[in-house]
Each structure stands twice: as C-alpha cells, then as structure tokens.
C-alpha positions, 0 to 999 in steps of 0.5 A, a space after each residue: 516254209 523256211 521263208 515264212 519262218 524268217 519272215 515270222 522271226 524279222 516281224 517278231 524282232 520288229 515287234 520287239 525293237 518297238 515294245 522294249 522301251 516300254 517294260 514296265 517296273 512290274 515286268 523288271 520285278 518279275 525278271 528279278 524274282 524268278 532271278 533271285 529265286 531261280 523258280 517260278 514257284 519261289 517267285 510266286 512267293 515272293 511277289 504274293 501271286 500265284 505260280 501261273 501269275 508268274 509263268 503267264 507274266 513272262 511269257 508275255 514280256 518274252 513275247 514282247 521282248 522277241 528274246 528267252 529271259 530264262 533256260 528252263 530245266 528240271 534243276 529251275 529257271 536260270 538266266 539267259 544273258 538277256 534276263 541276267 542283264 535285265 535282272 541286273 538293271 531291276 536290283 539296280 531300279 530296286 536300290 534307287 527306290 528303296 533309297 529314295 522311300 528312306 530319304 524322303 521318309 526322313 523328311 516328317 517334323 513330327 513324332 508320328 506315323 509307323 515304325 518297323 520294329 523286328 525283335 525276337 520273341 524272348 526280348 519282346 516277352 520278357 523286355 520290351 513288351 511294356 516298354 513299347 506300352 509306355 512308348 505308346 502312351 507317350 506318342 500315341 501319333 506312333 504305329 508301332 509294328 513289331 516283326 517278332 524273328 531269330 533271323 535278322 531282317 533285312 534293313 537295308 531293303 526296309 523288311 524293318 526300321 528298327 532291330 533290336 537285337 542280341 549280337 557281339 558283332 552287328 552288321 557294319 552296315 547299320 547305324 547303331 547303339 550298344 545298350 547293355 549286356 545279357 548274361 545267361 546262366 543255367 537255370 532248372 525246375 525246383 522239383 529236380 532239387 538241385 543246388 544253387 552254386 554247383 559247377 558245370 561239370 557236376 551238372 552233366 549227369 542231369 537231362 539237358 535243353 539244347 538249342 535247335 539249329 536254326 535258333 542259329 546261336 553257335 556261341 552256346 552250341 560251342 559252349 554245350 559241346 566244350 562242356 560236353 553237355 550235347 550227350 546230355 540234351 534229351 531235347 532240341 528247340 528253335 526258340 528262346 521261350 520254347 526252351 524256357 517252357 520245356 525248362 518250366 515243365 521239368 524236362 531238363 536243364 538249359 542256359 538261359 538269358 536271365 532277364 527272361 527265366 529269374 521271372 519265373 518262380 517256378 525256375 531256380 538260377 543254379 550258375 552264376 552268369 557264364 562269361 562266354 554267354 554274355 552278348 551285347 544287346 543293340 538298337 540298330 538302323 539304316 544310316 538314312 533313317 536317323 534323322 526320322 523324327 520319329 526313329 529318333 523318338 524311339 530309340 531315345 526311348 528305348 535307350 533310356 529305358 533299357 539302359 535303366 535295367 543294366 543289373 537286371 540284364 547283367 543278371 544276379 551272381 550267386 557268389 555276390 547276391 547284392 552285385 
C-alpha cells in the first residue's frame, strides 16, 4: 500500500513538472483573490462568480500543481508558501497590466471615448450634475460614467480616471489640481425660528444632525466633539444628502457644505462659514492618464467651470452679505 502511495505521489510530481508552465492568468487571479480576501466567499465577490466557481477552480490548479495553495481552516483560507509565491507573482502580472491599459490608453488623438468619474453624492447633486450636462453637449464623442462613492476609489488599479473629491491632504500618488475651497456652515429648517447670527454655544440647546461613521469625515467629528455638540445629535447618517434631507424635515440642526443647503429655500444659514470645516475641493488623476486627450478635455472643463463658482463654494458671511 505504501509502495502504491509513492508511486501515486512521483506520478502527481511528474504531472505537476510538466503542467506548471501552463497556468493561465485566470488561474493567477484566482490565487490572488482567495490571497487578498483570505475566503473563498470574498473571492467570489471579487471575481463576480460563484462560491463553488472559486472552490472548484483551485482545486484543479492544485491538481495540476501537485502542491496545497492554501491552509484551510475555520478562521479562512491562508497561503502556503507556495500560493503566497504565486499570489505575489499575479499582484506583480496584475501591476504590469494595469500600466500597460493606462499607456496605451494615452495614446487617442481625439476627444472621444469613456471616461471613469468617482464623485460623492453631495457634489454631483448640488455641483456637478449640470456641468457634466454642458461637458456633454460639448463632446458628445465623450462617455461619461460617473461612480457616486464617500470612499475614494482606487485609481491606481483603474476602479476610476477621474476623482474629484473633497480633502485637505489627497494622495501623493495622483496628479492633480486644487479647485477652490468648500466652506460649510450650520444651517436649520425656518419652522425652528432660530436667529441667523448666533453662536455656536447658543446653539447646543437645539437637536443636532451628526455625521454617521462611515461618512468617514473626523475633521467635523472633532469639531462636534470640541463644541460639545455629540450629547446634542439625536440622529446620525452616512451621507451628505441624507443629513440635508433630515435637516429639511426639521429634525435638527447640522453643519453643511453651502454650496449644497443655500440651494434649499426651506433651509436658513444660522453660522457664518466655520474655518476648521473649510476643505479643498481637488481633480485628481493617474500621473499615466494625463496625457489622454480626453482626460484633459475634462479636467479643463471641469477647471474652469468650478473655478467660475469660487464665492459660491466659499459660502456667504452673515457678518459681511456682499464678500
């Protein structure tokens, strides 16, 4: 029995010497979605099959391989030092094709084809919605398709071209321009009667619209918690637009971008714009898209456009009407 046993095992080695150079880049991104998600129902999600796609795909590339990929246990699936190795090869693959798909996509002559926008929900509703209208109509050859998020995409693995995003500190990695400043101030329905002008400290009797954690904005936690406002909030959302809706049904008070609330008529400015909740507004890119033509188009576009509405952005002083 031990002779048939060994047998088996230097036929399977055998198998395997002769089937190793023949893994395919499917087969790599399997290893390295059960890699990266430690299960095999995380890399089901990531490659879109499902859950027994993925169990009956490594099995037959560990067939092939005559070698264990991965450890099985109750806590997940974790690397061997075999399938660390060849996890580490496919982010190596996956990097160079990537690169590739960006190079070769700077290479159009003209203004056409689609572009990957990421924006949150706030900008595209009260900024940018008519102005990719206009950029539109002026390049109708350009696709535009817009992934509304509050987590920054990923641009260096193309989950987006273009971000433009809120931040005082963008990553060091992209390209990119600083547009203007948002300024926020705290605004409440007109039924509560409140007075335009009063300070903060007057104002932490009144119910409050707190930020909910994975709206992922600490600058105005820290704000709320140095005003000792977070005993006040009798309501939490992870959204932009969620807090000015619940600000719009008379629910509370909340500090918001003024670009996005002086649009309601229903909604009263009661601060003037609070410095520690100013941020920068930035057009960010892949250092190897800036010479698409069409990115370019874009963030010309988007440049101009936005920077055309600088005092609106800012938001109006109460102290100084006309600044």
């Amino acid at each position: 029995m031990q002779k048939r046993t060994v047998k088996q095992a230097s036929q399977l080695h055998s198998n395997a010497e002769k089937t190793r150079s023949h893994l395919a880049w499917n087969d790599f991104e399997v290893i390295l979605a059960i890699a990266t998600a430690g299960s095999l129902s995380g890399a089901a999600r990531a490659l879109r099959v499902s859950h027994a796609t993925v169990f009956r795909r490594l099995g037959d590339i560990e067939r092939r391989l005559g070698v264990i990929l991965f450890e099985r246990s109750r806590a997940g699936y974790r690397p061997t030092l075999a399938g660390e190795e060849l996890a580490d090869t496919a982010r190596i693959m996956e990097e160079a094709a990537l690169t590739a798909e960006r190079k070769v996509a700077g290479r159009d002559l003209e203004p056409s084809g689609e572009i990957w926008v990421t924006t949150t929900d706030s900008l595209l509703m009260g900024l940018l919605a008519p102005m990719f209208t206009q950029f539109q109509l002026r390049y109708p050859g350009i696709i535009l398709d817009v992934a509304v998020a509050n987590q920054m995409l990923n641009l260096t693995r193309r989950e987006a071209d273009v971000a433009i995003r809120p931040s005082n500190h963008p990553p060091e990695n992209l390209i990119g321009r600083r547009l203007t400043t948002i300024g926020q101030a705290v605004y409440g329905h007109r039924s509560l009667g409140l007075t335009p002008g009063l300070p903060i400290d007057i104002l932490t009797s009144q119910p409050w619209i707190g930020a909910g954690p994975r709206l992922q904005d600490s600058v105005l936690d820290q704000w709320m918690g140095y005003n000792e406002l977070k005993a006040s909030s009798v309501y939490r959302v992870d959204t932009l637009v969620s807090i000015l809706s619940t600000v719009r049904s008379g629910m509370g008070l909340a500090a918001l971008p003024c670009y996005l609330a002086d649009e309601d008529p229903d909604i009263i400015q009661l601060t003037d714009p609070i410095p520690e909740l100013c941020y920068d507004l930035w057009l960010l890119v892949h250092p190897d898209l800036r010479g698409v033509v069409r990115i370019h188009a874009l963030m010309d576009f988007l440049t101009e456009a936005i920077r055309g509405q600088e005092q609106r952005l800012a938001g109006r002083w109460l102290s100084q009407p006309n600044k």
